[in-house]
MIMIRO-506134 format. One record per residue: y negated, x negated, z negated of N, C-alpha, C, O, CB in turn; residue number from 1. Coordinates in Angstrom, 3 decimals. Each point is the difference from the previous one (the first is absolute). Glycine has a CB too. Example, Ala and Ser with C-alpha at 12.3 -4.5 7.8 and 13.67 -1.06 7.14 Angstrom:
// residues 2
{n.yy->5.690	n.xx->-13.190	n.zz->-7.800	ca.yy->-1.190	ca.xx->0.890	ca.zz->0.000	c.yy->-1.200	c.xx->-0.900	c.zz->0.000	o.yy->0.019	o.xx->-1.036	o.zz->-0.665	cb.yy->1.154	cb.xx->2.928	cb.zz->-0.581	num->1}
{n.yy->-2.223	n.xx->-1.542	n.zz->1.966	ca.yy->-1.190	ca.xx->-0.820	ca.zz->-0.060	c.yy->-1.090	c.xx->0.770	c.zz->-0.730	o.yy->-1.108	o.xx->-0.509	o.zz->-0.169	cb.yy->1.736	cb.xx->-0.675	cb.zz->2.314	num->2}
This chain:
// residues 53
{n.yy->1.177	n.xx->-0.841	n.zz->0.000	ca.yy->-1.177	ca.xx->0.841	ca.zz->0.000	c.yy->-1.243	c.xx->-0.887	c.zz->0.000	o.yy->0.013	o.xx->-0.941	o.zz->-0.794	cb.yy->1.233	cb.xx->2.785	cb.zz->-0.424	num->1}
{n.yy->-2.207	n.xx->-1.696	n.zz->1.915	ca.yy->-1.346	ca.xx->-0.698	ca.zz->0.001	c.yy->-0.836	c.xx->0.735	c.zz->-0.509	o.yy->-0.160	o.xx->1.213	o.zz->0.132	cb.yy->0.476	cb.xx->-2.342	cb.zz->1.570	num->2}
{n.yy->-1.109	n.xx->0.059	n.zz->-2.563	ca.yy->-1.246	ca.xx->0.744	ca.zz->-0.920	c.yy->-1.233	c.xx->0.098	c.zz->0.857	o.yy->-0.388	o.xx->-0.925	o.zz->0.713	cb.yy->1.155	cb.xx->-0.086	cb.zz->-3.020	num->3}
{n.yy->-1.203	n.xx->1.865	n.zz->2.231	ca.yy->-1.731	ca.xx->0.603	ca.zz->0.388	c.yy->-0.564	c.xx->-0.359	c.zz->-0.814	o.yy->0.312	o.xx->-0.051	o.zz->-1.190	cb.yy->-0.221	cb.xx->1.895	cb.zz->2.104	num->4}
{n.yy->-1.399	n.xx->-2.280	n.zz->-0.194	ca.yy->-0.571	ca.xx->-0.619	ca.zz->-1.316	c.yy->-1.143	c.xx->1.223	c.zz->-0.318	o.yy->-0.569	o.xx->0.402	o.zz->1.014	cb.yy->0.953	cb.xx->-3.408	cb.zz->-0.452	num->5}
{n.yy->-0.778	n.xx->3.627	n.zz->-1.798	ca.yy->-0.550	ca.xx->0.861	ca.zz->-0.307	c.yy->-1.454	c.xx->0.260	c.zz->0.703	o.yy->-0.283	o.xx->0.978	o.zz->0.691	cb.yy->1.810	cb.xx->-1.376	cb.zz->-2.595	num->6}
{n.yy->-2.309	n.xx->-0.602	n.zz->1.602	ca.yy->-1.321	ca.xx->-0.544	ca.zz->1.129	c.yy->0.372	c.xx->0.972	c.zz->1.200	o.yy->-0.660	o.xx->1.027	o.zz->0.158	cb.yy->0.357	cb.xx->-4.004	cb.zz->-0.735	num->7}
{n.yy->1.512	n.xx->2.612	n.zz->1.548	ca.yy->-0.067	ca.xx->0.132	ca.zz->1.293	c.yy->0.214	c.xx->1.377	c.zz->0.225	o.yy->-0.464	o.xx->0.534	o.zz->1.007	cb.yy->1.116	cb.xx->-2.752	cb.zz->-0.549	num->8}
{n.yy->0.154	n.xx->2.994	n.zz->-1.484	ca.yy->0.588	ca.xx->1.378	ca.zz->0.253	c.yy->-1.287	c.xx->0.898	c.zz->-0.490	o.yy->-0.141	o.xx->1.116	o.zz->0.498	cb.yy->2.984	cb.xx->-1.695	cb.zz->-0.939	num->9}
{n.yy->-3.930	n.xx->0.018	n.zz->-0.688	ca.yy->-0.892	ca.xx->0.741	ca.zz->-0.211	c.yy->-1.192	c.xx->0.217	c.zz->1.208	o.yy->-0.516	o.xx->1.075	o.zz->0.305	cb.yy->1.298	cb.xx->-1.764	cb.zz->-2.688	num->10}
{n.yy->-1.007	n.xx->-0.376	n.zz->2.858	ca.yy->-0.738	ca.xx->-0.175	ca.zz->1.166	c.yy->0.652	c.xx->0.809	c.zz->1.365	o.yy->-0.766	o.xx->0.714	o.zz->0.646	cb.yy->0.030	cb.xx->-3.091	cb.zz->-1.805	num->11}
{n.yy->1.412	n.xx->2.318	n.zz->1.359	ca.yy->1.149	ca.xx->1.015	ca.zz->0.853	c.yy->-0.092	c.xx->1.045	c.zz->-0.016	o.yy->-0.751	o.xx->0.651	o.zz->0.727	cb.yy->2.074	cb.xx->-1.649	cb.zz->-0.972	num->12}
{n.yy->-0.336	n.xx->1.570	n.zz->-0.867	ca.yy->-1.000	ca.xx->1.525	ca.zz->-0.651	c.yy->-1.465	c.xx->0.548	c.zz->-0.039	o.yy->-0.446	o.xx->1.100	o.zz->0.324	cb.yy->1.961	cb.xx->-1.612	cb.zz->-1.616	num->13}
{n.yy->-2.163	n.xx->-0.688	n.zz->0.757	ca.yy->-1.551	ca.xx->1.131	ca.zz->0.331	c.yy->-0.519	c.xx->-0.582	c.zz->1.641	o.yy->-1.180	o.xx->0.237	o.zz->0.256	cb.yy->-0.095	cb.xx->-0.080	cb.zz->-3.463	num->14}
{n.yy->1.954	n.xx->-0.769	n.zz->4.116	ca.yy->-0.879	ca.xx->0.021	ca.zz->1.251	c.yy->0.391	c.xx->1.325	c.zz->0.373	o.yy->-0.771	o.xx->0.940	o.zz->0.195	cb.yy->0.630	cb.xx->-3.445	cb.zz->0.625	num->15}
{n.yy->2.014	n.xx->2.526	n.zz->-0.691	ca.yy->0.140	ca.xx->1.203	ca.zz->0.861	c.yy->-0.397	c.xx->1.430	c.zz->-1.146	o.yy->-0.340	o.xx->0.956	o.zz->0.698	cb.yy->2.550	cb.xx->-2.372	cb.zz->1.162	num->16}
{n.yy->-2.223	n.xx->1.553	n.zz->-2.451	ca.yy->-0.420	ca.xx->1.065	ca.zz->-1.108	c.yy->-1.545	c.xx->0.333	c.zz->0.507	o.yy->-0.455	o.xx->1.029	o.zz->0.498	cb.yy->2.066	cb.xx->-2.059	cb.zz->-2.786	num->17}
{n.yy->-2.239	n.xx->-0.228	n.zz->1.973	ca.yy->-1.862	ca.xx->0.321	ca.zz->0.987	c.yy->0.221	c.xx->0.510	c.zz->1.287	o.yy->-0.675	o.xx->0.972	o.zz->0.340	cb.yy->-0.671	cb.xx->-3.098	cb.zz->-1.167	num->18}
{n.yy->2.183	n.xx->1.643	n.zz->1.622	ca.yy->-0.592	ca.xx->0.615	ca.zz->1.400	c.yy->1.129	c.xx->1.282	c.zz->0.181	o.yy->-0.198	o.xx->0.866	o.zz->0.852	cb.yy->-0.898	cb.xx->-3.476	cb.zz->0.511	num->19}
{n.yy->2.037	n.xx->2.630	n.zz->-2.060	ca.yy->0.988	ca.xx->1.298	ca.zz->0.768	c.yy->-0.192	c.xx->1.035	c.zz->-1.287	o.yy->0.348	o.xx->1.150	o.zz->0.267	cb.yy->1.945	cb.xx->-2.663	cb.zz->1.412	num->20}
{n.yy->-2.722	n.xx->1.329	n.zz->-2.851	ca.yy->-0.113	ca.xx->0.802	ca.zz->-0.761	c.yy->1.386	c.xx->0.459	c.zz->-0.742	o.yy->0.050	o.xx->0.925	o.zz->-0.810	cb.yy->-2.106	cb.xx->-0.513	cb.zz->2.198	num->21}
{n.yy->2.925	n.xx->-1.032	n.zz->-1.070	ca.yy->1.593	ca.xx->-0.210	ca.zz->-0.440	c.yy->-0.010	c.xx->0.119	c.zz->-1.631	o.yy->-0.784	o.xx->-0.783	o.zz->-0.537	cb.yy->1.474	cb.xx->-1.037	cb.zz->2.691	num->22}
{n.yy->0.135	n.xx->2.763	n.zz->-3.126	ca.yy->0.186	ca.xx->-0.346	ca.zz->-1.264	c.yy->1.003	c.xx->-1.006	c.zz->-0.055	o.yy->0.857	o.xx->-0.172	o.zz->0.867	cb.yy->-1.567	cb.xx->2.257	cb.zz->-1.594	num->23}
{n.yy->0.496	n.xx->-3.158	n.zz->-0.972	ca.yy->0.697	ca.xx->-0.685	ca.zz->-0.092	c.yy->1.603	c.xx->0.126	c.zz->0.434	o.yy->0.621	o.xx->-0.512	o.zz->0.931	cb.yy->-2.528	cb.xx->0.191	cb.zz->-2.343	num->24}
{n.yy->2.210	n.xx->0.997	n.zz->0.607	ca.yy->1.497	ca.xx->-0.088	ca.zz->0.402	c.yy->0.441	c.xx->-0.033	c.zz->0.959	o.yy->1.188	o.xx->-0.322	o.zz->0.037	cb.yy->-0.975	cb.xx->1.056	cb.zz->-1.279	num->25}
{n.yy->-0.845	n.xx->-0.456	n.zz->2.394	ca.yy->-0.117	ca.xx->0.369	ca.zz->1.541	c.yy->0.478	c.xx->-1.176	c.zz->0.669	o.yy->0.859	o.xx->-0.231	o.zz->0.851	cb.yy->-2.861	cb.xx->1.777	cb.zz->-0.984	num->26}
{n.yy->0.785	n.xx->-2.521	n.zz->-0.829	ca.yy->-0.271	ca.xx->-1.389	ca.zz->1.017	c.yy->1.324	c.xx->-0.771	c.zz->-1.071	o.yy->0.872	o.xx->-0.449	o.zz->0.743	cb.yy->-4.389	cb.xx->0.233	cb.zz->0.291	num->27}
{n.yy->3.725	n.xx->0.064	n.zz->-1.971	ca.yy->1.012	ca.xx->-0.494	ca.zz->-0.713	c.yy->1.308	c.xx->0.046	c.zz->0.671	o.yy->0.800	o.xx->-0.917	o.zz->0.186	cb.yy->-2.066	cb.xx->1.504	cb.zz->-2.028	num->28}
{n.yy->1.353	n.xx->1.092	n.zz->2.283	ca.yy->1.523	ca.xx->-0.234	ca.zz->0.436	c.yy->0.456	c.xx->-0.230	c.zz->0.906	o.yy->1.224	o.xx->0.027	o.zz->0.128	cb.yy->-0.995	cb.xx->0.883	cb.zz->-1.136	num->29}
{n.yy->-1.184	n.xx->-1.270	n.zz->2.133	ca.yy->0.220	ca.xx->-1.212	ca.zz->1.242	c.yy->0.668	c.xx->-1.328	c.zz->-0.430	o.yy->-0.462	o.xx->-0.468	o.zz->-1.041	cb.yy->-1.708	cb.xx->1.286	cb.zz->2.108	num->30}
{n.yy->2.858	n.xx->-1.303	n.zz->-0.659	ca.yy->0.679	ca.xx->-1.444	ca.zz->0.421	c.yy->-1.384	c.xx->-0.557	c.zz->0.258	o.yy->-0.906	o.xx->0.668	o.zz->0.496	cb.yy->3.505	cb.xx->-0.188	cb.zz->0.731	num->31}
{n.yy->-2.711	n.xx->-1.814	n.zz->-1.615	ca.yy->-0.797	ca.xx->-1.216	ca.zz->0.052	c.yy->-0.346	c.xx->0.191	c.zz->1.315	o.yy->-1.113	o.xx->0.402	o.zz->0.341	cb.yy->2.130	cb.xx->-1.986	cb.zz->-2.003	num->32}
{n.yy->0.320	n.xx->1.187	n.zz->2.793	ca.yy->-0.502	ca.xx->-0.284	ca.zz->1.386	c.yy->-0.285	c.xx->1.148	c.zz->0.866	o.yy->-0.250	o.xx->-0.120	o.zz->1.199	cb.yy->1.474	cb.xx->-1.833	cb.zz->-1.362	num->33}
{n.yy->-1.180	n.xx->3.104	n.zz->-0.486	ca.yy->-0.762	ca.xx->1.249	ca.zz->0.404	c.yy->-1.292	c.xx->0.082	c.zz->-0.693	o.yy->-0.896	o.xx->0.584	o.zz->0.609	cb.yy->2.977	cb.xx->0.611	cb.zz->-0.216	num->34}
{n.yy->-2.315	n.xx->-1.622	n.zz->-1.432	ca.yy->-1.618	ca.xx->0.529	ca.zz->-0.453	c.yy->-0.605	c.xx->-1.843	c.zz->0.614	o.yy->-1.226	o.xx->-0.035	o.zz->-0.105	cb.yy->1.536	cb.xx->2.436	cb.zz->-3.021	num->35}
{n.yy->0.112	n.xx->-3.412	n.zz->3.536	ca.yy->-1.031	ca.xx->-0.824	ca.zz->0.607	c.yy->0.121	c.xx->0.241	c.zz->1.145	o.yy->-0.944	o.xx->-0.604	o.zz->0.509	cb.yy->0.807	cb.xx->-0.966	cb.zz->-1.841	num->36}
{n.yy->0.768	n.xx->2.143	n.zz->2.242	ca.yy->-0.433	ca.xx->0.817	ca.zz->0.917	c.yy->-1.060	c.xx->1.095	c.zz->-0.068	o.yy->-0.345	o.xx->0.510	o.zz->1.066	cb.yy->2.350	cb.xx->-1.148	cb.zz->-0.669	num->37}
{n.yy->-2.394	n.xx->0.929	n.zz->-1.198	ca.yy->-0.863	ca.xx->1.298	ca.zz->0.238	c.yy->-1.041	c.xx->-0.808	c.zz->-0.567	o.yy->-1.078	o.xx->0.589	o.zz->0.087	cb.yy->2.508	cb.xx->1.822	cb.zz->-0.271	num->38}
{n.yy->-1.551	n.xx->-3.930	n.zz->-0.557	ca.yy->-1.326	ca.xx->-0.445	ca.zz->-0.316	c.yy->-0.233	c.xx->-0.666	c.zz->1.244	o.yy->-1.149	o.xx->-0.276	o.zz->0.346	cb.yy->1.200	cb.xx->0.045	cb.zz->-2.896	num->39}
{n.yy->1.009	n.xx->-0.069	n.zz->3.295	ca.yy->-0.656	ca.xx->-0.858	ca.zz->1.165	c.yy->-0.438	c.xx->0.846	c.zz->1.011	o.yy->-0.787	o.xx->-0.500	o.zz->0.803	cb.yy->2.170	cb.xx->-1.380	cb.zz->-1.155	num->40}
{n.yy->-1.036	n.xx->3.146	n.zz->0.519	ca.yy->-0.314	ca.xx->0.919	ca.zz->0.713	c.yy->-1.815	c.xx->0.306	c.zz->0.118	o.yy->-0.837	o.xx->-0.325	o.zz->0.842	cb.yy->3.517	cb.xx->1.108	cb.zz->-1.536	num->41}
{n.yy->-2.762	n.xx->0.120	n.zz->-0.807	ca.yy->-1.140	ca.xx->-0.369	ca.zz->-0.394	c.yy->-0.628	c.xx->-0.951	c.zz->0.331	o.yy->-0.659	o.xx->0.331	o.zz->0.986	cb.yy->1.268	cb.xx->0.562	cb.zz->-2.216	num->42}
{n.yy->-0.830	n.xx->-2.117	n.zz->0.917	ca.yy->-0.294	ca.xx->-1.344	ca.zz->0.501	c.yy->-0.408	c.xx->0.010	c.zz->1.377	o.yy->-1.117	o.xx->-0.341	o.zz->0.390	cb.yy->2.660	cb.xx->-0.555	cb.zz->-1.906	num->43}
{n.yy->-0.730	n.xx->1.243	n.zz->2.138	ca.yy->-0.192	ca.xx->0.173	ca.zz->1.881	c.yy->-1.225	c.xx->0.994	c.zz->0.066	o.yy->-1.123	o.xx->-0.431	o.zz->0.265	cb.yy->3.983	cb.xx->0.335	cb.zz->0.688	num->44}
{n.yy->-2.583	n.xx->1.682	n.zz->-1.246	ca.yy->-1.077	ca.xx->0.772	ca.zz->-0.183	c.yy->-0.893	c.xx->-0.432	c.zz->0.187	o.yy->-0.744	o.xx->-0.047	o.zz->0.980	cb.yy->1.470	cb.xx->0.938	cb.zz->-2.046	num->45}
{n.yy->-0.754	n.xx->-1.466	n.zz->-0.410	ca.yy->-1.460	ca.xx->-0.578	ca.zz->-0.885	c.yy->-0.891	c.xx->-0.987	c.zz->0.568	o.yy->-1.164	o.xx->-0.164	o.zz->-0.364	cb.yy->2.409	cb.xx->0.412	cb.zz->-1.553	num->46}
{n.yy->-0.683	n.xx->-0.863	n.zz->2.778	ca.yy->0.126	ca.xx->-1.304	ca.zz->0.929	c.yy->-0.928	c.xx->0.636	c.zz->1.522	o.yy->-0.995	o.xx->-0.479	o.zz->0.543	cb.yy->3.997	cb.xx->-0.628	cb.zz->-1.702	num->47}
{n.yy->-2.466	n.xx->1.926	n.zz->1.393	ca.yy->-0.407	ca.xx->0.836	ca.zz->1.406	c.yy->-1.110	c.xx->0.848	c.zz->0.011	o.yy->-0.611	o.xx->0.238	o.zz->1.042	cb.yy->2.781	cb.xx->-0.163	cb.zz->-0.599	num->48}
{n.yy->-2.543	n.xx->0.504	n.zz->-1.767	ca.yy->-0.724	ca.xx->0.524	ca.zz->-0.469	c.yy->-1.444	c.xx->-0.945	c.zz->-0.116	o.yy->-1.070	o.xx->0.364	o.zz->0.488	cb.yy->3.177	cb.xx->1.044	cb.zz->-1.416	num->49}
{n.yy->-1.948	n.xx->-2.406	n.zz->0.348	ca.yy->-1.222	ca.xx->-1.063	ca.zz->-0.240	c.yy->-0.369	c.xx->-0.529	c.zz->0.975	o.yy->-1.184	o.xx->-0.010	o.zz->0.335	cb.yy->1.735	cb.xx->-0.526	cb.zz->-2.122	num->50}
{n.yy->0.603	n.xx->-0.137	n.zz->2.594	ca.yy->-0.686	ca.xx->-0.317	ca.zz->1.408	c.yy->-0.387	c.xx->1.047	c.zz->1.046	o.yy->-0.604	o.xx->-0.622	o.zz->0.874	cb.yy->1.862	cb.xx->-1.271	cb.zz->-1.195	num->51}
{n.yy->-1.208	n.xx->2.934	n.zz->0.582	ca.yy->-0.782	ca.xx->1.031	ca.zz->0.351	c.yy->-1.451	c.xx->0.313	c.zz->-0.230	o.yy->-0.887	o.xx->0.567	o.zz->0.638	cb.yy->2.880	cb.xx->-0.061	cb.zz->-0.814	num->52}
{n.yy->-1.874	n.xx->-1.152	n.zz->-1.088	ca.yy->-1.891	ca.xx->0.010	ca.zz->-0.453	c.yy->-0.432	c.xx->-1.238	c.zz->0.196	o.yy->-1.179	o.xx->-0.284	o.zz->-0.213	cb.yy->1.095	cb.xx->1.867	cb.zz->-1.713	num->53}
């Protein structure tokens, strides 16, 4: 089993929680390599969004 380090899962939780409006448990009960998918997702968005302006 590999440890998460607390830092990274809290930061995780409140990006996608800010932009999808997701309750905790929501974003918790994703698999790791499903919820950094949806931060990198975000990320892209967020990314496309700024350079547009």
């Amino acid at each position: 089993m590999t440890v998460y380090a607390a830092d990274d899962l809290y930061s995780e939780v409140a990006y996608i929680a800010y932009h999808f409006h997701w309750p905790l448990n929501e974003i918790l009960d994703l698999d790791h390599r499903e919820r950094r998918r949806y931060v990198a997702e975000i990320g892209s968005i967020n990314q496309l969004l700024t350079d547009r302006h």
